[in-house]
N, C-alpha and C positions, 0 to 999 in steps of 0.2 A: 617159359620153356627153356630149358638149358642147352649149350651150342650144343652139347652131345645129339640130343634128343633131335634136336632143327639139322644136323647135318645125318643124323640116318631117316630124316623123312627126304632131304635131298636125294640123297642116295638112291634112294629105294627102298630100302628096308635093313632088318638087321642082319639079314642072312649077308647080302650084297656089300653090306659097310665090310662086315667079318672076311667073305673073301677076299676082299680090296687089302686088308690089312694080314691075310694070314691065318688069323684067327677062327676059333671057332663061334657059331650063334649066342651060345650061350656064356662067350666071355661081355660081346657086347649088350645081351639084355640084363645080364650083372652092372654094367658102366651105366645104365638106365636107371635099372631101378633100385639097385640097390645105392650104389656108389654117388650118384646123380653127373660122374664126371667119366671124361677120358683119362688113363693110364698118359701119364707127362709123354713117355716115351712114342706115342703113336700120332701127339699133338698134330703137327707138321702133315702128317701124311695124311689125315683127316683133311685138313683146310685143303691142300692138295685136291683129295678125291671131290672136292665140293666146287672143284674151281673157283677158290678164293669166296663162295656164295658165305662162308661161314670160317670167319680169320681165327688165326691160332692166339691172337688177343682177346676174342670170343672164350672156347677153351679152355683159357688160362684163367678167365674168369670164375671159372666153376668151380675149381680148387681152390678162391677164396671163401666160400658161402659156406 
C-alpha cells in the first residue's frame, strides 16, 4: 500500500483528506490511482493530518518507485 493510500484510509476518506488540504476529490483519487503518490508540495501537511500515523519519510518514498 503506498503512504498516500495508508494516510487517506486514516483520514477518512478522499473527500476528507481533499478538504484538509484545499483540494478538490478528484485531485486526490488522481494522487491514488493514477500518480500512486502525493504532489511534494502537500507532503508535510498530509503526515500533519495523520498525526504523525503516516511520516513524510513514508511519502517521500513513493516518488522513488
Amino acid at each position: 500500500m503506498s503512504a498516500i493510500a495508508k494516510a487517506v484510509e486514516i483520514i477518512g476518506g478522499q473527500t476528507a483528506l481533499a478538504n484538509i488540504l484545499g483540494v478538490k476529490q478528484a485531485h486526490v483519487w488522481n494522487w491514488l490511482r493514477v500518480h500512486k503518490r502525493s504532489p511534494a508540495k502537500y507532503i508535510r501537511r498530509i503526515s500533519k493530518a495523520t498525526n504523525g500515523q503516516v511520516t513524510e519519510s513514508e511519502l517521500l518514498k513513493d516518488h522513488e518507485v
